[in-house]
N, C-alpha and C positions, 0 to 999 in steps of 0.2 A: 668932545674931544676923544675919550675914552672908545666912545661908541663910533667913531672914523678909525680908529687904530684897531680894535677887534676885528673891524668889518673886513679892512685892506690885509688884516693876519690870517682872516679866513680865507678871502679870495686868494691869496700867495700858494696857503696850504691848498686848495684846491687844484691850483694850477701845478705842483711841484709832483701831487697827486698824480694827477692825467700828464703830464711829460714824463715819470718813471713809467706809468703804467706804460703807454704808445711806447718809450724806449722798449723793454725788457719783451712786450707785445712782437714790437719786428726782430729782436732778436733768436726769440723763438719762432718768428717766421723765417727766416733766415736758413736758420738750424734745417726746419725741414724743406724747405725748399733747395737746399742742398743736399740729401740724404743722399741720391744716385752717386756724387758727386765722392762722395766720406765712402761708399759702401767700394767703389771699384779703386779708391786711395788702398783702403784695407787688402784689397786681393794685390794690388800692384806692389803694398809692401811683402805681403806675405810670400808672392812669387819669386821679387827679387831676393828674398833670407833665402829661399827655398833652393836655391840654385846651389849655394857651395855652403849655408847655415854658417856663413860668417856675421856675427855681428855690424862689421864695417861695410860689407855690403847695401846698407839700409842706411847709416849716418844721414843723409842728404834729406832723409823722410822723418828724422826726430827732430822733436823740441825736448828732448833731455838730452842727457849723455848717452850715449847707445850700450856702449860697453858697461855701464853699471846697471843698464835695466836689464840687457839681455844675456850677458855671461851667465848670471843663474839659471835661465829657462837654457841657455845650448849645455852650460858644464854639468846640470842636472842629468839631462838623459841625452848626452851626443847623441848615443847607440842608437835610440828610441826614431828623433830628428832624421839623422841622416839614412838610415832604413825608410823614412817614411820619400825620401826623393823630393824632387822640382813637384811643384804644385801644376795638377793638370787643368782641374776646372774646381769652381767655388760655384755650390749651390745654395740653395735656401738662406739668400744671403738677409739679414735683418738688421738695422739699424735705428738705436734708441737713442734717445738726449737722457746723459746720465740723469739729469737734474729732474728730470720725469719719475726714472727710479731712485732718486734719494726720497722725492714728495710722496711715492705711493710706498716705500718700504718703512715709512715710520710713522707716529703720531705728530702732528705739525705743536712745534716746540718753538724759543727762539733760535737754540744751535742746527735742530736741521732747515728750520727756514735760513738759517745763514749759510749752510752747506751747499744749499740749493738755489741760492742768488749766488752764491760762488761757484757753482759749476755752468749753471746759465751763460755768465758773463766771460768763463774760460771757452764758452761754448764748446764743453766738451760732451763727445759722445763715443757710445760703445759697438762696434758694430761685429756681428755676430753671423759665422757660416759653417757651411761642412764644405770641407774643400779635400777633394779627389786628388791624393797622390800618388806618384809610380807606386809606391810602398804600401797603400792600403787609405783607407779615412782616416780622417781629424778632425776635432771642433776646432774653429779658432775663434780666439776673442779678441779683437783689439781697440781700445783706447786713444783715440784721436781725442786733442784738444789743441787751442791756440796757443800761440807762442811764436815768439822769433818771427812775428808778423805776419805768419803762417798758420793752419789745421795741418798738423804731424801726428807722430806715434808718442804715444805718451808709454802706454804698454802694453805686452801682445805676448800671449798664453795659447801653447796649441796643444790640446790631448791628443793620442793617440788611441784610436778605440778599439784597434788589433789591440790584443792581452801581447804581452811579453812572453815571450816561450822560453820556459824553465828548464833550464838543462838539467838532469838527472846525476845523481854523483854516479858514478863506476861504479860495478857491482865489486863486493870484494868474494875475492876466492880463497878462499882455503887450498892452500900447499901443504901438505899431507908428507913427512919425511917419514918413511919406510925403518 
């Protein structure tokens, strides 16, 4: 008896084995046989901010809230944003499955293996360009994952790689009363 009950706890274990595995397997097939699909998502969101750097301009492309992710990146540097203009073209476009760079940025633990089945399963990814504005370059980085039934923005960072140009104070002059 004992030895029927092991056997049928092994075969279970076995099979619960190989159905995550095949799961989590097409998931990250998935992932990249979508990549085209996330990389021209990311320039379509980045085009449409780019036109007027309004926040709500993009709503329709998040699975957060918009205005709590992206008020900091437009109130931090308007100046910087709306200088840089409408997006022309996105080069060297690159897209990664977060959960690849959580696996290779650390020693495998049980917190970052659980980091990394939880980004797997959000099937979130980063995708990564330099995108030609009226205004001069930018890297952009944006953060697509699932939600709301959908791959949206989760979050999206654009440097600007012109320097800021420092205004000078006024020289002062000495007035000289006679």
């Amino acid at each position: 008896m004992p030895r029927i009950f092991f056997s049928s706890l092994g075969v279970l274990g076995c099979a619960l084995a190989l159905f995550s595995t095949s799961f989590l397997g097409n998931v990250a097939a998935d992932l990249h046989r979508h990549r085209a699909d996330y990389g021209e998502l990311a320039v379509t969101i980045t085009r449409e901010l780019s036109h007027g750097w309004s926040p709500s301009a993009i709503e329709q492309y998040s699975v957060t809230d918009t205005d709590e992710e992206l008020a900091p990146l437009v109130a931090a540097n308007p100046n910087d944003l709306r200088l840089l203009g409408p997006l022309l073209h996105a080069s060297d476009i690159r897209v990664e499955p977060r959960w690849w760079q959580v696996l290779a940025r650390h020693r495998a633990s049980p917190d970052v293996l659980a980091e990394c089945l939880s980004t797997l399963l959000s099937r979130a990814v980063r995708v990564r360009f330099t995108g030609r504005f009226v205004g001069g370059l930018a890297d952009v980085s944006a953060d697509l994952k699932s939600g709301r039934g959908r791959i949206g923005l989760w979050r999206l960072r654009i440097e600007n790689r012109a320097k800021p140009r420092l205004q000078r104070p006024p020289e002062r002059r000495v007035i000289g009363h006679a």
